[in-house]
C-alpha positions in Angstrom: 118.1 96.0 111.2 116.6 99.5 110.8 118.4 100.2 108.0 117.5 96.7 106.3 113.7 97.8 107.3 114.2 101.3 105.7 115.4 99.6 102.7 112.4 97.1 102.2 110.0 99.9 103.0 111.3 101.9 100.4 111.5 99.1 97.6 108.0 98.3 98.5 107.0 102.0 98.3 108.9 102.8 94.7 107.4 99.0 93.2 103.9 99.6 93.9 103.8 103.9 93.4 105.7 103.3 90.0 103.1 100.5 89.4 100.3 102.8 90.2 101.4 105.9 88.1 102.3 103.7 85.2 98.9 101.5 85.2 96.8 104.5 86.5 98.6 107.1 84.0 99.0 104.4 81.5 95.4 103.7 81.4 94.5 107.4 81.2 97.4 107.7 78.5 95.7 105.2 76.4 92.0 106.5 77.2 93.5 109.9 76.1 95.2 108.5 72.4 91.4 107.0 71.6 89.9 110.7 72.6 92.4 112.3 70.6 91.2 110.0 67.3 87.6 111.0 68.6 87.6 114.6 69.6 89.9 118.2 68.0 92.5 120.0 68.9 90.3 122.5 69.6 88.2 120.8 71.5 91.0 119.7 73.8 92.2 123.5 74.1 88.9 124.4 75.1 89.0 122.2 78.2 92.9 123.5 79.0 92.1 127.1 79.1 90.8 126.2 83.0 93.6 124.1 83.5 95.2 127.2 85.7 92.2 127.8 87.6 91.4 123.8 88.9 95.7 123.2 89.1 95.7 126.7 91.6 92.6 125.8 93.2 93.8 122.1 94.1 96.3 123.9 96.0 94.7 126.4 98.1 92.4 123.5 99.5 95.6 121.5 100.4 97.3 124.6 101.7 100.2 122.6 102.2 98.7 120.3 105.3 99.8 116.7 103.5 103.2 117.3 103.1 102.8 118.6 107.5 101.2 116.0 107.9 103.4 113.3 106.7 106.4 115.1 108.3 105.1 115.3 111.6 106.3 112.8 114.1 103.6 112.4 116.7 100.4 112.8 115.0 97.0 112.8 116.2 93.7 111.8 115.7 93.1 115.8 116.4 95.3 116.7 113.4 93.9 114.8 111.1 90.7 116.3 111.7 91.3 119.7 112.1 93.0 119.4 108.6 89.8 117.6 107.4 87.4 120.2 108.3 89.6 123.1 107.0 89.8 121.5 103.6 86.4 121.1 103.3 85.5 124.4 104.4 87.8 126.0 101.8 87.1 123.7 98.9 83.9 124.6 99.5 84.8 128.6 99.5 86.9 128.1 96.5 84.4 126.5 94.4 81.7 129.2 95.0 84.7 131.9 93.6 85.1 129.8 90.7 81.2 129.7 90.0 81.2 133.7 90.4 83.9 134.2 88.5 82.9 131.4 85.1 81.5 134.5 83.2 84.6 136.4 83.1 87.0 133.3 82.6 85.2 132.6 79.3 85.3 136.5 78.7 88.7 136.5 78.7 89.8 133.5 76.7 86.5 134.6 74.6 85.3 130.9 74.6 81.1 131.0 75.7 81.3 127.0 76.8 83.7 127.8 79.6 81.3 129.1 81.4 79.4 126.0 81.9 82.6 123.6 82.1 84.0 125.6 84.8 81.0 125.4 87.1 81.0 121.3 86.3 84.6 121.2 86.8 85.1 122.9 89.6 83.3 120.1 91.6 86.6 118.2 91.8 87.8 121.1 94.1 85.3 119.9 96.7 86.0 116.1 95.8 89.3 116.3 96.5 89.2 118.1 99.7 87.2 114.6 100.7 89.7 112.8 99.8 92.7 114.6 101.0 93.5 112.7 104.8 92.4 109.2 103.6 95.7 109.6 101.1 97.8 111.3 103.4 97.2 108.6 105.5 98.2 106.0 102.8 101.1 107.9 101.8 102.2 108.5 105.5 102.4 104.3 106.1 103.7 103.9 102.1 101.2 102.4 101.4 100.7 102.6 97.6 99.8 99.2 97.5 96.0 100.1 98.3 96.4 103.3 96.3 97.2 101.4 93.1 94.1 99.5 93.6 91.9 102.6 94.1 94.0 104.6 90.9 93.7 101.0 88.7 89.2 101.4 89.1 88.5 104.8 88.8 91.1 105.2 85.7 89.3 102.2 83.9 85.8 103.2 85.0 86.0 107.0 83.9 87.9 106.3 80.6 84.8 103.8 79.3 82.6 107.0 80.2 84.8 109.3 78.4 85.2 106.7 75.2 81.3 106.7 75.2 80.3 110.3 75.2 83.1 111.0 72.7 81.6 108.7 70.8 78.0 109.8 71.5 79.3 113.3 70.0 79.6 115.0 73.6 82.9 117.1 72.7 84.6 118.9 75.4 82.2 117.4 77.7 83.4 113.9 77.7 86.7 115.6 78.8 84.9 116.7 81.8 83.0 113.4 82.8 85.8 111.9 82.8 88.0 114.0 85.0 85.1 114.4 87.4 83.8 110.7 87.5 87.8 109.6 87.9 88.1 111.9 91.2 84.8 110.9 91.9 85.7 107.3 92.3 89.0 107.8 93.9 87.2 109.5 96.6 84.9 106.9 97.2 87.2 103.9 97.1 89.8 105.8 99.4 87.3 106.3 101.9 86.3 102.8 101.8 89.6 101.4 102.4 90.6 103.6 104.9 90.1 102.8 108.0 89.9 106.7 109.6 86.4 108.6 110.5 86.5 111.8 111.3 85.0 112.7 114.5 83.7 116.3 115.2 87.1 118.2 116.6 89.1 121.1 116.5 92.2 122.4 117.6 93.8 125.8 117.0 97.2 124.9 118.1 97.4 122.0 115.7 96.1 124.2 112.6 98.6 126.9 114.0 101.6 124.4 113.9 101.0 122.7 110.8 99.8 126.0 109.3 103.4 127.2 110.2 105.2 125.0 107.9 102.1 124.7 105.5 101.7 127.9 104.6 105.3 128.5 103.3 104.8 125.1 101.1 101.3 126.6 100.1 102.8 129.9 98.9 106.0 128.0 97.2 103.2 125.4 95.6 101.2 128.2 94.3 103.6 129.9 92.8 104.9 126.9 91.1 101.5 125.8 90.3 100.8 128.9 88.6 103.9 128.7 86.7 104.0 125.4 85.4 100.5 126.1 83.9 101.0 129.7 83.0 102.2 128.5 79.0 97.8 127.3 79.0 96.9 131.1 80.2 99.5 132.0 77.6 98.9 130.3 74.7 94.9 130.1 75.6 95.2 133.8 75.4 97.2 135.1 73.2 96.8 132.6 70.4 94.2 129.7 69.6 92.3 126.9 71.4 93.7 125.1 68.5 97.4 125.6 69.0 96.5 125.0 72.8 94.9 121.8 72.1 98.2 120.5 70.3 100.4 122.2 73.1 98.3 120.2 75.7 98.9 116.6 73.6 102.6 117.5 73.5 102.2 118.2 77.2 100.4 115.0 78.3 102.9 113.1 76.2 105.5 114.3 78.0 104.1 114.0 81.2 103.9 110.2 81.4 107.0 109.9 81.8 108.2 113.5 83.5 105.7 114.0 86.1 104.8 110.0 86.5 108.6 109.9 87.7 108.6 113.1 89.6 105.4 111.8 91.3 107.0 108.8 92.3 109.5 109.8 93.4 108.2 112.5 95.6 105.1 109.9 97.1 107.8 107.8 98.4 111.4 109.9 99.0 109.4 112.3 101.1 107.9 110.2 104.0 110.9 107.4 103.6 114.0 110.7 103.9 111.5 112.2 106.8 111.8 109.2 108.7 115.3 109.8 109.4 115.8 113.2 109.0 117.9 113.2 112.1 120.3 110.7 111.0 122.6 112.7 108.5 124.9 110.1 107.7 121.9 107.7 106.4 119.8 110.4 104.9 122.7 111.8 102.6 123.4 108.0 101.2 119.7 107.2 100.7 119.6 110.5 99.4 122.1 109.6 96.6 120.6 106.7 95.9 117.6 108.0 95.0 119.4 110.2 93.0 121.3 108.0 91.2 118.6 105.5 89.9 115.5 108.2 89.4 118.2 109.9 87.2 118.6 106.9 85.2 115.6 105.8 84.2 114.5 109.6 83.6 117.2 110.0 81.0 116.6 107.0 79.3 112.8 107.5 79.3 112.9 111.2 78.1 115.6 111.6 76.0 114.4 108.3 74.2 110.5 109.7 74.0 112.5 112.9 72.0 113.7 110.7 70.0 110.7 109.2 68.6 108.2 112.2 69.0 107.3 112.4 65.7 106.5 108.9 64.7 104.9 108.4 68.1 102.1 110.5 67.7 101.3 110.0 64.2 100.7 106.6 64.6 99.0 106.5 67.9 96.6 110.0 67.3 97.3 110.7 63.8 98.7 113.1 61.6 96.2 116.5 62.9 98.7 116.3 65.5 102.0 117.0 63.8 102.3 120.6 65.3 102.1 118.5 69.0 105.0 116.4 67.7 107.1 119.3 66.7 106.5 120.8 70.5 107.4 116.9 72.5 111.3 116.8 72.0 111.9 120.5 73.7 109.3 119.6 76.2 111.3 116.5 77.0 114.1 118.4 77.7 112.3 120.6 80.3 111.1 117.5 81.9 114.3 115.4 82.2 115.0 117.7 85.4 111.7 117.9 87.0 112.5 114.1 89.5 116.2 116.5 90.1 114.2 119.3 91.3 111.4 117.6 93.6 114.3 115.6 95.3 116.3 118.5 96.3 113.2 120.1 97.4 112.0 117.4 99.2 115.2 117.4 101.1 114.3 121.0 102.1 110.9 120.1 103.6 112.1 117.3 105.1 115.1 119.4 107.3 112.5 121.8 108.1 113.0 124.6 105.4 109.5 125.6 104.2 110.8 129.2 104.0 113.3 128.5 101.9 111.2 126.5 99.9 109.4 129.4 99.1 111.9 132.0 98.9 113.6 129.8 96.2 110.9 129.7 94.4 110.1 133.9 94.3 113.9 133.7 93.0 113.2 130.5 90.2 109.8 132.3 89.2 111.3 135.7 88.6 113.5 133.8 86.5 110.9 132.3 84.3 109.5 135.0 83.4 111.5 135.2 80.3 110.5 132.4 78.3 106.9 133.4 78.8 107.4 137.0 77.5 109.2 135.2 74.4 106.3 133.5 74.2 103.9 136.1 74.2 106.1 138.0 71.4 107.9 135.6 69.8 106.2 132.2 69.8 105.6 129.0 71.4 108.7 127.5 70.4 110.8 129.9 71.4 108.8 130.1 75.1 110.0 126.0 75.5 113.0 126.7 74.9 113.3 129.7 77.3 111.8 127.0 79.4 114.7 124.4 79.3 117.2 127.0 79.9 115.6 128.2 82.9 114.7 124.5 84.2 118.8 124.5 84.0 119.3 127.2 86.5 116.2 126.3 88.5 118.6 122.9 89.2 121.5 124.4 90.0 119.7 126.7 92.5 117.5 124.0 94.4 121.4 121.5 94.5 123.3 124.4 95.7 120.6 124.7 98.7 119.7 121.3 99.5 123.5 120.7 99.4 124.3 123.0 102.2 121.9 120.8 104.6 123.3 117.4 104.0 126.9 117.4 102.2 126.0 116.5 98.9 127.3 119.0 96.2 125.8 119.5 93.2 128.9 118.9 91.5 128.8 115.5 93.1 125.1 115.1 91.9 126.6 115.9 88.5 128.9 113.9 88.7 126.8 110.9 89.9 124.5 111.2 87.2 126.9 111.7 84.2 127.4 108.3 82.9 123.5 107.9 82.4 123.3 111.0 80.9 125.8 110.9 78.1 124.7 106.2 77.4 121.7 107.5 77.5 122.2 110.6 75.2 123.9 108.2 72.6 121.4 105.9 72.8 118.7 108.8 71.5 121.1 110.2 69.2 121.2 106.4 67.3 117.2 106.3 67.4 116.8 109.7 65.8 119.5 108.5 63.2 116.6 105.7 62.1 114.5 108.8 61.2 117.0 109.7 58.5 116.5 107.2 56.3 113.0 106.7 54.5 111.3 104.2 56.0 107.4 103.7 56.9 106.2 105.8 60.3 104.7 102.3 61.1 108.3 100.3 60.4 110.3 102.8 61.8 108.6 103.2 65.3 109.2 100.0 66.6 113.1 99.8 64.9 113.7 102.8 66.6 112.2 101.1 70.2 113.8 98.2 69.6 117.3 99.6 68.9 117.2 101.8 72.3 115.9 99.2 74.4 118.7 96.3 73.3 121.3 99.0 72.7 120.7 100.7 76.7 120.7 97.2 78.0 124.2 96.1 76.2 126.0 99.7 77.0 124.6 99.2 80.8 125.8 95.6 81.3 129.1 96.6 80.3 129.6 99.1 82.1 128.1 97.5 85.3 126.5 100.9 86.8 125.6 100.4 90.5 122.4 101.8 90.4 121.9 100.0 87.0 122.6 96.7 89.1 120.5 97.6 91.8 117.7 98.7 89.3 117.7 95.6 87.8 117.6 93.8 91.2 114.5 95.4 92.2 112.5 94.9 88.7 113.7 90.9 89.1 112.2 90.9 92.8 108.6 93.0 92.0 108.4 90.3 89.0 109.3 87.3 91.2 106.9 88.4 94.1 104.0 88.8 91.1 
C-alpha cells in the first residue's frame, strides 16, 4: 500500500511540476521570442551582465534552508519561522550591498544603465525571501498542483507588461518589469494560497541544525551558481553586450528544455527519495526509475532541439540571431546531463551528505576552469565546448559518489540509459540530414519535427522500452484525468 501511495504521489508530483515548468516556461519562452522581434541583442546583453549578481544573491538568501527544510522529518511551526525571519533579514542585507556596489558593476562591464537596473532588480532578492517558506511548504506536501496555478498568472500577467513597454520603446527596461512584476506576483499568490502565517519566533537550535546541513548546500550552491553563470561575467567582460545578448538567446533556448527538466525533476525526486531515505531497497529502484525515464525524454528533447537550431530561431526571432543559432547545438550538449547530475546529487542530500556535496563541487569547479580560460583567449566557441567535456567528467564524478550510498553504478546508469541515447541520437542525426538539402527555413522546420516525432514513436514501440511504456502510461492518465 505504501509503495502504491509513493507511486501515485510521485506521478502526481512529475504531471503537474512538468505541467507548471512547461506552461510557466512556455509562456515566458514565447513572451521572450516576441521581445526578441522587439528589442537587440544588445539590449538583451545589457540586462545579462547582472545575471551573476541576482543568480548569487538568490542563493545567499536561501542559504540552503529549503532543501533542510524539506528533508527534515519532524518539522515545526518554529522552523519555519526561524527560517522566515533569517531570509528576510538577509535579503534585506544583500540588497543594500547590491545598491552600494551598482556604480562599480557598471564600471566594470563599462555599461552606465547598469547602474540604475541593478538597484530596480535587486528588489526580487527581497521578493523572494517572502516567498521562500510558502514554496517550501508546497514543495514539502508535492503540491505543484497549486504552484502551477500561481506560475500559470504571474507568467501571463508580467509578459503583457513586458510586450507593452517593448513596444512603448522601454528597451532593457521592459526586461526588468517583467522579471520583477513575475516575482512580484508569485509572491503574492503563494502567500494567498498558503495557508501558513508566521508568528513572531525564534529558535537558535533550529537555525543551528538546519544551518548544519544548509550551509554545506549553500557553499556547494554558490559555487555552482557562480559557475554556471560565470560564461555572462565572461563574455559581458571580455567581449560585447552584443555577443552576450546572442549567448543569452542560445542560453534561454536551451534552457527550456535543460533546466525545465532538471527543475522537475529535482522539485519532485528530492522530497519523494527523502521520504524513504531509510528504505534502501525502495530508494535505489525508484531511484532508477527516475533515471531511466528523465533520461529519455532529455535525449530526445535536446539532441532533437540541436538538430533544428538553426531553423528554429530564424523563424521564431529572426535572422539578427544567427550567431545564437550557431552557439544552441553545443549548448545542448552541455545540457543533456544537467537532470543526470541533479539526481545523483539529490541522492546525496537526501542520505545526509551536504559535505560531500560541496566538496564535489570544489573538485568539479576546479575542473571547469578550463573552458572559461579558453574562452577568455580563445573564444566563445571553444569555452562551450570546454564546457561539454567537463559536464562529462562532472557525471562521472557525482555517479561514482552517489553510487557508493545506494548500489547503483554508474556503469549501470550507463547502461540503463544507452538505448535512449543512441534511438534518440539517430533520430537527430535523420533531422539534421533534412538541412542538407535546399529547402525553405519555413518548409524545413516542421519536416524536420515531424520526422523526429513519428520516427521516435515507431523506433520506441518496437523496441517496447520499459520506461518508454511507463512514460506513455502516465501521459495517457494526466490526459484522461484532464
Amino acid at each position: 500500500m505504501e509503495k502504491k501511495s509513493l507511486k501515485q504521489k510521485t506521478v502526481n508530483g512529475v504531471a503537474w511540476s512538468f505541467i507548471d515548468n512547461i506552461s510557466s516556461s512556455g509562456i515566458t519562452f514565447l513572451v521572450g521570442l516576441v521581445l526578441a522581434r522587439l528589442l537587440s541583442p544588445a539590449e538583451y546583453g545589457v540586462m545579462a551582465m547582472i545575471t551573476i549578481f541576482i543568480a548569487i544573491s538568490v542563493s545567499i538568501v536561501d542559504c540552503g534552508f529549503s532543501n533542510a527544510l524539506i528533508r527534515k522529518k519532524d518539522i515545526k511551526s518554529i522552523d519555519y519561522n526561524t527560517v522566515f525571519y533569517f531570509n528576510i533579514i538577509i535579503s534585506f542585507c544583500i540588497y543594500i550591498i547590491l545598491y552600494i556596489l551598482s556604480p562599480y558593476i557598471s564600471v566594470f562591464f563599462n555599461e552606465p544603465l547598469l547602474t540604475n537596473i541593478t538597484r530596480v532588480i535587486s528588489l526580487i532578492l527581497i521578493i523572494n525571501g517572502l516567498a521562500i517558506i510558502p514554496r517550501t511548504i508546497f514543495v514539502r506536501s508535492v503540491d505543484f498542483k497549486t504552484q502551477t496555478k500561481v506560475s500559470l498568472i504571474s507568467s501571463i500577467s508580467s509578459g503583457v507588461l513586458g510586450i507593452g513597454m517593448a513596444i512603448g520603446g522601454m528597451g532593457v527596461w521592459s526586461l526588468v518589469a517583467q522579471q520583477l512584476a513575475r516575482q512580484s506576483l508569485n509572491t503574492l499568490f503563494l502567500w494567498l494560497y498558503s495557508k501558513w502565517r508566521p508568528i513572531r519566533e525564534f529558535s537558535v537550535k533550529s537555525f543551528k541544525e538546519m544551518f548544519a546541513f544548509g550551509s554545506k548546500l549553500l557553499l556547494s550552491g554558490l559555487i555552482d551558481t557562480i559557475y554556471n553563470n560565470i560564461y555572462y561575467l565572461v563574455i559581458g567582460r571580455f567581449y560585447s553586450s552584443f555577443q552576450l545578448g546572442q549567448y543569452t538567446r542560445a542560453e534561454q533556448f536551451n534552457s527550456v528544455f535543460s533546466s525545465n527538466l532538471t527543475s522537475v525533476v529535482q522539485r519532485v525526486s528530492y522530497p519523494v527519495l527523502s521520504s524513504i531515505q531509510n528504505e534502501p531497497d525502495l530508494l535505489r529502484d525508484a531511484y532508477r526509475k527516475v533515471i531511466k525515464n528523465t533520461m529519455l525524454v532529455t535525449f530526445a528533447c535536446m539532441f532533437g532541439l540541436a538538430a533544428i537550431a538553426k531553423p528554429l530561431i530564424i523563424v521564431l526571432i529572426g535572422e539578427k540571431w544567427l550567431i545564437a543559432a550557431s552557439f544552441l547545438p553545443i549548448l545542448c550538449f552541455v545540457g543533456v546531463l544537467f537532470p543526470l547530475h541533479a539526481i545523483n546529487l539529490n541522492i546525496l542530500q537526501v542520505k545526509g551528505h551536504s559535505d560531500l556535496v560541496l566538496k564535489l563541487e570544489f573538485i568539479k569547479k576546479a575542473i571547469a576552469i578550463i573552458p572559461i580560460v579558453l574562452g577568455i583567449f580563445f573564444g566563445i566557441r571553444y569555452m562551450l565546448w570546454g564546457s561539454v567535456v567537463t559536464s562529462f567528467i562532472a557525471y562521472l564524478i557525482n555517479s561514482y559518489y552517489s553510487a557508493t550510498l545506494i548500489g547503483y553504478s554508474t556503469w549501470n546508469q550507463i547502461k540503463d540509459i544507452i538505448p535512449a541515447f543512441f534511438v534518440s541520437l539517430f533520430v537527430a542525426m535523420s533531422m539534421w540530414l533534412l538541412s542538407l538539402f535546399t529547402i525553405s527555413t519555413y518548409i524545413l522546420l516542421p519536416l524536420q519535427c515531424f520526422l523526429g516525432f513519428f520516427l521516435a514513436i515507431f523506433i520506441y514501440e518496437k523496441m517496447k522500452l520499459d520506461e518508454y511504456i511507463e512514460i506513455r502510461k502516465l501521459l495517457f492518465s494526466v490526459l484522461k484525468r484532464k
